[in-house]
VMD Tcl script that draws the C-alpha trace (Angstrom):
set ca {
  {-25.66 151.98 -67.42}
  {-24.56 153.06 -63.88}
  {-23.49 151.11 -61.33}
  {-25.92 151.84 -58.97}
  {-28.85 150.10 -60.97}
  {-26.89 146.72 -60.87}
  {-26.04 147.24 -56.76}
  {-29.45 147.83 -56.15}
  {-31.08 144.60 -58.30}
  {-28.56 142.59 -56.38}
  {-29.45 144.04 -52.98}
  {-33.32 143.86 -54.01}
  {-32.60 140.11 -55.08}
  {-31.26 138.95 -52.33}
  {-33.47 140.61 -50.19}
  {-36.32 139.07 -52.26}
  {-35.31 135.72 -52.88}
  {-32.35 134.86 -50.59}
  {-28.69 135.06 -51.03}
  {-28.30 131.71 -52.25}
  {-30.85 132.52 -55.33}
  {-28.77 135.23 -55.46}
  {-25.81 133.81 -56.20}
  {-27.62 130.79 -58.47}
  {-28.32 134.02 -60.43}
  {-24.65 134.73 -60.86}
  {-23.18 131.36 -61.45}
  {-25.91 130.70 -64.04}
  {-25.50 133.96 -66.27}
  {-21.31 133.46 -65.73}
  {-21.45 136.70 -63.68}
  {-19.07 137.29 -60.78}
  {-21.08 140.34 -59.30}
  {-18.57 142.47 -59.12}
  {-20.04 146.07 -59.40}
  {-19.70 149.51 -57.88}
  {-21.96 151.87 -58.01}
  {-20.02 154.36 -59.59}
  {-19.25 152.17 -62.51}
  {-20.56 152.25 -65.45}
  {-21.74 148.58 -67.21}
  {-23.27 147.44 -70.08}
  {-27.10 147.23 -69.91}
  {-27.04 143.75 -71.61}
  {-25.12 142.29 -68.48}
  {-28.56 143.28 -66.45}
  {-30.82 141.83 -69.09}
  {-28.88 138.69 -68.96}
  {-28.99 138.71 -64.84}
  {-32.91 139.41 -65.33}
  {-33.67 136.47 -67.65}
  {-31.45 134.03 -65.56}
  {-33.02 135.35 -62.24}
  {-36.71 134.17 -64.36}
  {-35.26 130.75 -65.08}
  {-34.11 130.23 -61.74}
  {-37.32 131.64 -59.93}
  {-39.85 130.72 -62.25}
  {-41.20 134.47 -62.52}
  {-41.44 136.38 -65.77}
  {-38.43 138.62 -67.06}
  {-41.15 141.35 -67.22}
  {-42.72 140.83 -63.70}
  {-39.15 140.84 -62.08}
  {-38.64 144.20 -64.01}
  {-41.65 145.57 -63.12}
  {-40.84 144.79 -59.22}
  {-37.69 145.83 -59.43}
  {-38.56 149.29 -60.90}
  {-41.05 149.63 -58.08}
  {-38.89 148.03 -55.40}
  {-35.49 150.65 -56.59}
  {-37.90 154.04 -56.50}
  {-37.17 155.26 -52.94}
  {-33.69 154.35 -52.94}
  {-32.76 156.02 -56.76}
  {-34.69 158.66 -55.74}
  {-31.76 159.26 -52.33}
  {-29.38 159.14 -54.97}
  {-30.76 162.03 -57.33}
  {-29.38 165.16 -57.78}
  {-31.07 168.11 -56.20}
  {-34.88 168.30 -57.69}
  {-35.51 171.98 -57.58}
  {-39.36 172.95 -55.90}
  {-41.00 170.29 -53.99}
  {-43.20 167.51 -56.19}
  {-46.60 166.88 -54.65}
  {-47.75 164.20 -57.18}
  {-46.84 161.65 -59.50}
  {-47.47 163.56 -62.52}
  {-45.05 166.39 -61.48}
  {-42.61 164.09 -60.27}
  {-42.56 162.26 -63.55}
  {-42.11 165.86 -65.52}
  {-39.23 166.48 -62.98}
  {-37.50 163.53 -63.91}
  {-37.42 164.55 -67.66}
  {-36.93 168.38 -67.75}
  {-34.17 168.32 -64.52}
  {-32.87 164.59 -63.22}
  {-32.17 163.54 -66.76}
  {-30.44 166.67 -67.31}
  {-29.00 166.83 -64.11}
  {-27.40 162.67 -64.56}
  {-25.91 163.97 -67.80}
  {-23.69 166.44 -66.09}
  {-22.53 164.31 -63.73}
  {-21.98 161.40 -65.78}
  {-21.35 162.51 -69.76}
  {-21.70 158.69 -70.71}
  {-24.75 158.55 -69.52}
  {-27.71 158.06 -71.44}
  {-30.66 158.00 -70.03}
  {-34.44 157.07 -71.00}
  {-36.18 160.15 -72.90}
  {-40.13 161.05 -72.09}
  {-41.96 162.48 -74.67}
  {-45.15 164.10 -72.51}
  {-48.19 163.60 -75.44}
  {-50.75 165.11 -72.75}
  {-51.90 165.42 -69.15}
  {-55.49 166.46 -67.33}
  {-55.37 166.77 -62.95}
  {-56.25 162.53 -63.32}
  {-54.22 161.47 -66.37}
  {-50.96 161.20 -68.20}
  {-50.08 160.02 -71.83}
  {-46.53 159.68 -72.11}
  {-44.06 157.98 -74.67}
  {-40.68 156.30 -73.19}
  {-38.16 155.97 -76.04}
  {-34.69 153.85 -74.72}
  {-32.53 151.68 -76.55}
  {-31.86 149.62 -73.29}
  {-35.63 147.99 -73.61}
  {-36.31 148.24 -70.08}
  {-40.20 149.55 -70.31}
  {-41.01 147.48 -67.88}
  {-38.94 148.86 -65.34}
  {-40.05 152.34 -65.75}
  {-43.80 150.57 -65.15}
  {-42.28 149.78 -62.15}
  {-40.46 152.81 -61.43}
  {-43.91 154.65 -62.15}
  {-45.92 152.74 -59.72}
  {-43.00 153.17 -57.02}
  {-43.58 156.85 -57.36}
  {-47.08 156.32 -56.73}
  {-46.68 154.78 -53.74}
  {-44.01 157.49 -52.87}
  {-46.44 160.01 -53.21}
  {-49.83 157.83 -51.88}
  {-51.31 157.88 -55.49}
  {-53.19 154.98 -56.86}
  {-52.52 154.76 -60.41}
  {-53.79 152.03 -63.57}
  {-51.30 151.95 -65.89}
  {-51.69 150.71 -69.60}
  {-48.29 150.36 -71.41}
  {-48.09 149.83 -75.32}
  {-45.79 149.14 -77.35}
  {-45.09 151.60 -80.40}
  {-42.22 149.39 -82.14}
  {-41.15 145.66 -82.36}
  {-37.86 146.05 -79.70}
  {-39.83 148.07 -77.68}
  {-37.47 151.11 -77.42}
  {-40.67 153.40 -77.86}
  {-43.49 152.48 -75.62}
  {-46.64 154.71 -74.73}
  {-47.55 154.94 -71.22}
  {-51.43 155.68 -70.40}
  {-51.47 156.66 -66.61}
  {-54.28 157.10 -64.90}
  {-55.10 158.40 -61.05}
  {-57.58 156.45 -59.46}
  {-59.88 158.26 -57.55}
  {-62.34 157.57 -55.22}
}
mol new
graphics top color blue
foreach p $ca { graphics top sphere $p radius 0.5 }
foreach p [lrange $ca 0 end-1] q [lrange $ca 1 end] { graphics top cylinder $p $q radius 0.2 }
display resetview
């Protein structure tokens, strides 16, 4: 996993829930913090800072995910490689991020594997898409999804379910809200 997701959960952490939760975080999960955000990492070292940072705060392991992904949106989204044509939605933004970025991450980093979308169907107001990852972390693309929503001043309802036991292959419902 890149660098750049663990930088940015301890940035978003301590800007959340103070540098001394923070650090609680690290001494607790035997972490000394240490990443770029070039590097590359092993995804489990982020689940383990996740289900610390719940014992510590009190919140759920999927709540701080789903924050997280939300929180991280706007400043992966700086980071990106060059999205060709400019994305006036959610829905086209979420397509973009399958058929170019994922591409586009792959080049740049050959170790890199990211998430896969599987698009099942999509009307103007909804979205039925599977996420398939060995890394788990549906609950951070939630997040990410409702970050892009925001991005783009979208109201969505999302309904997430899981399509296996480890939850590598999840089924996202999405749905605009319109008024």
């Amino acid at each position: 996993m890149k660098g750049i997701i663990f930088t940015e959960f301890l940035d978003i952490v301590e800007s959340s829930f103070g540098l001394e939760v923070c650090q609680t975080m690290l001494d607790d999960a035997l972490d000394e913090g240490s990443y770029t955000a070039v590097g590359s990492y092993d995804h489990r070292d982020l689940v383990k800072l996740i289900i610390t940072l719940s014992k510590v705060t009190g919140v759920s392991a999927e709540q701080l995910q789903e924050v997280y992904g939300e929180a991280v949106f706007t400043r992966l989204l700086e980071s990106l490689p060059g999205v060709p044509g400019e994305q006036h939605n959610t829905f086209s933004f979420i397509r973009k991020v399958e058929e170019h970025i994922h591409t586009e991450v792959k080049k740049l980093y050959p170790d890199a594997t990211p998430p896969k979308f599987d698009f099942i169907s999509q009307s103007e107001s909804t979205m039925l898409m599977d996420y398939k990852s060995a890394r788990c972390m549906s609950h951070v693309c939630m997040g990410l999804i409702k970050g892009c929503a925001n991005h783009f001043d979208q109201q969505v309802t999302i309904n997430m379910e899981a399509l296996n036991p480890s939850k590598s292959h999840v089924r996202f419902d999405i749905q605009l809200v319109t008024e």
